[in-house]
KOLFI-664961 format. One record per residue (C-alpha): residue number from 1; residue in three letters; z negated, y, x. Coordinates in nm, 2 decimals. Layout:
N
ATOM  nr rest     zz     yy     xx
ATOM NUM  ALA      Z      Y      X
...
***
This chain:
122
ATOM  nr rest     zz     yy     xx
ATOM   1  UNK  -2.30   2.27  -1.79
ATOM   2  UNK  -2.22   2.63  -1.61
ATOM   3  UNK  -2.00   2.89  -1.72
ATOM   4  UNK  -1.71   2.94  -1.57
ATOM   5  UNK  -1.63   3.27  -1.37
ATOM   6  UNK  -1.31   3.38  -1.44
ATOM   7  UNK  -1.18   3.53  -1.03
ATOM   8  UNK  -0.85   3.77  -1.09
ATOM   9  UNK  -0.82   3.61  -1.47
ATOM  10  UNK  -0.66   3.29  -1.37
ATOM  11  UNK  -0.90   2.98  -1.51
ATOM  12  UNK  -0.75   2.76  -1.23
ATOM  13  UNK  -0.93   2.98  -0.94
ATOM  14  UNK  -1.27   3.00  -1.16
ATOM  15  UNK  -1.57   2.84  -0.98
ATOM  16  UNK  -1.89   2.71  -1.13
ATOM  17  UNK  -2.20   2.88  -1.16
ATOM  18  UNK  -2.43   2.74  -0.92
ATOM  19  UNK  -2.18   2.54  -0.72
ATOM  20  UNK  -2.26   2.64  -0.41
ATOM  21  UNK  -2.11   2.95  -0.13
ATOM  22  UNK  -1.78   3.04  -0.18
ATOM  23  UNK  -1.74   3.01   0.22
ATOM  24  UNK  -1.81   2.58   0.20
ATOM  25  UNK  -2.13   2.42   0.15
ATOM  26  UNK  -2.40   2.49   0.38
ATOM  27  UNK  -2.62   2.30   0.23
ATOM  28  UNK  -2.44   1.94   0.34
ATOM  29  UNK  -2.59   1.97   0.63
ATOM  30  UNK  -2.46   1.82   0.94
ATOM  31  UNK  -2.22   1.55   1.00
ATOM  32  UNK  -2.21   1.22   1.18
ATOM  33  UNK  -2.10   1.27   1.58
ATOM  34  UNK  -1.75   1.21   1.59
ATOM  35  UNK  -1.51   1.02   1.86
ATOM  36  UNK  -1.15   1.02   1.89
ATOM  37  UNK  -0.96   0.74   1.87
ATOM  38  UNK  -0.58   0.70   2.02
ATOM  39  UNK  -0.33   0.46   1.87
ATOM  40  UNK   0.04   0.41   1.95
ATOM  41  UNK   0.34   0.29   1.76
ATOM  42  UNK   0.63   0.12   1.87
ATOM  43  UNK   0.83   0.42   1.83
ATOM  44  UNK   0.58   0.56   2.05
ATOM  45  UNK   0.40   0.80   1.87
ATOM  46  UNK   0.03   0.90   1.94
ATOM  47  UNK  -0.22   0.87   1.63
ATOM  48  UNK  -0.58   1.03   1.65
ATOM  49  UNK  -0.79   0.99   1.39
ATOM  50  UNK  -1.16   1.06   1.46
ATOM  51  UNK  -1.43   0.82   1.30
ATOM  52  UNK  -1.86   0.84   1.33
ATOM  53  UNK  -1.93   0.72   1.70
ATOM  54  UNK  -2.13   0.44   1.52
ATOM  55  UNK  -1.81   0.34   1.29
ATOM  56  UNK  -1.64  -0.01   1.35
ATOM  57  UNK  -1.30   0.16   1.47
ATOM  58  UNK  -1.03  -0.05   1.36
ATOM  59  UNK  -0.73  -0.26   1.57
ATOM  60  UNK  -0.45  -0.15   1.38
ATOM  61  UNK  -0.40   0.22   1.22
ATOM  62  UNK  -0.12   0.37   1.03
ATOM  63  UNK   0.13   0.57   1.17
ATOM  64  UNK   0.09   0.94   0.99
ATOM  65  UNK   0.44   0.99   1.14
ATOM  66  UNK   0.64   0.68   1.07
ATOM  67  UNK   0.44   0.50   0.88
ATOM  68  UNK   0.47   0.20   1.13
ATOM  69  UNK   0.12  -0.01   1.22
ATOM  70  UNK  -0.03   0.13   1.58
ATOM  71  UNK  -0.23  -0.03   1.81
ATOM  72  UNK  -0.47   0.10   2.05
ATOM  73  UNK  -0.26  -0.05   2.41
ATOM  74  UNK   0.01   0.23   2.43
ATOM  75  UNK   0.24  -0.10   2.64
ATOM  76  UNK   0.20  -0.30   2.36
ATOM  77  UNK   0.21  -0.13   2.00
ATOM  78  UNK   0.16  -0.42   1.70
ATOM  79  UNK   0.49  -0.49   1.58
ATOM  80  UNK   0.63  -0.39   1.27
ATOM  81  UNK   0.55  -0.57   0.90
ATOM  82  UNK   0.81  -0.76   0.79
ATOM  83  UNK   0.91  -0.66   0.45
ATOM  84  UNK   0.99  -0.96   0.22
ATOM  85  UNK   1.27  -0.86  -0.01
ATOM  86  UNK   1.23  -0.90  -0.35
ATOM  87  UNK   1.31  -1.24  -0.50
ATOM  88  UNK   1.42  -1.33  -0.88
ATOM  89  UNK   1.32  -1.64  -1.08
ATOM  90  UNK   1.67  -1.76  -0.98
ATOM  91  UNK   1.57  -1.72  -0.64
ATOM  92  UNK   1.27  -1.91  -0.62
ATOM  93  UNK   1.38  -2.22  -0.83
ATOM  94  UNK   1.71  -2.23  -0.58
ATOM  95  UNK   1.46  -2.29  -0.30
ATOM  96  UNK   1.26  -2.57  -0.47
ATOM  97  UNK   1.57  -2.74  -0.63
ATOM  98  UNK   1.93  -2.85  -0.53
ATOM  99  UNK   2.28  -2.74  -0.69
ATOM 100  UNK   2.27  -3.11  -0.79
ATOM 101  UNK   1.92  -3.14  -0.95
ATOM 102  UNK   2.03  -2.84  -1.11
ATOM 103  UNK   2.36  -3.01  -1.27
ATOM 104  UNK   2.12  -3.28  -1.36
ATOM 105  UNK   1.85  -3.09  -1.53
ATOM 106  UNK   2.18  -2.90  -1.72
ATOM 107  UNK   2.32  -3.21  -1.83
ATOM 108  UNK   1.95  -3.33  -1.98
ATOM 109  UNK   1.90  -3.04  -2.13
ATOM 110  UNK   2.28  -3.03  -2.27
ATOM 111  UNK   2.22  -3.41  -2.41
ATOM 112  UNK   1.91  -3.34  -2.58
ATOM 113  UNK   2.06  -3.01  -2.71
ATOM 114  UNK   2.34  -3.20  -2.89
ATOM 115  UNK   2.14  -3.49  -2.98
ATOM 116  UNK   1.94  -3.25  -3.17
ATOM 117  UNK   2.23  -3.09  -3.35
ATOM 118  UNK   2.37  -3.44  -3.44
ATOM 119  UNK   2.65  -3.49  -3.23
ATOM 120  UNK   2.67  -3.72  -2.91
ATOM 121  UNK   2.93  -3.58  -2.67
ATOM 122  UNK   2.91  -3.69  -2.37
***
């Protein structure tokens, strides 16, 4: 491992030995060819994220302003997701079950309760 080189004595603005040019790394070489890509939200903001010319470019991008999903037809943005809102146990047996079946499954479970305990009140 390198030393670290201490720059005005603060360790967090040290910098390896050997890591390279202070001024960025020459030695990456060059990158890809780049296009620009344009995608619009329905709130009608402009996105333009640039990918290699010989990237798949996406349908859908996010938003950097509103988060929203935008498309690449500036007349017809993708609609927003729609957010499901957080359901409880509750909830989901109330969907699969009746207020009936659940009296019924109550009393069941009531009657086995006491028949357990010794008593048979019904």
């Amino acid at each position: 491992m390198g030393e670290i080189l201490m720059t005005g004595g603060n360790a967090i603005r040290g910098m390896r030995l050997g890591s390279g040019t202070i001024s960025g790394d020459v030695e990456r070489g060059e990158s890809a060819p780049r296009q620009r890509v344009e995608y619009w939200c329905d709130n009608g903001h402009r996105v333009e994220p640039s990918f290699a010319v010989d990237a798949r470019v996406p349908e859908v991008w996010e938003c950097t302003r509103c988060g929203l999903p935008a498309g690449r037809d500036r007349e017809n943005p993708p609609s927003p997701k729609r957010n499901e809102p957080y359901k409880s146990h509750l909830a989901y047996v109330k969907e699969r079950r009746s207020d009936a079946d659940g009296m019924e499954l109550l009393d069941e479970a009531l009657s086995r309760l006491r028949e357990r305990r010794g008593r048979s009140e019904g």
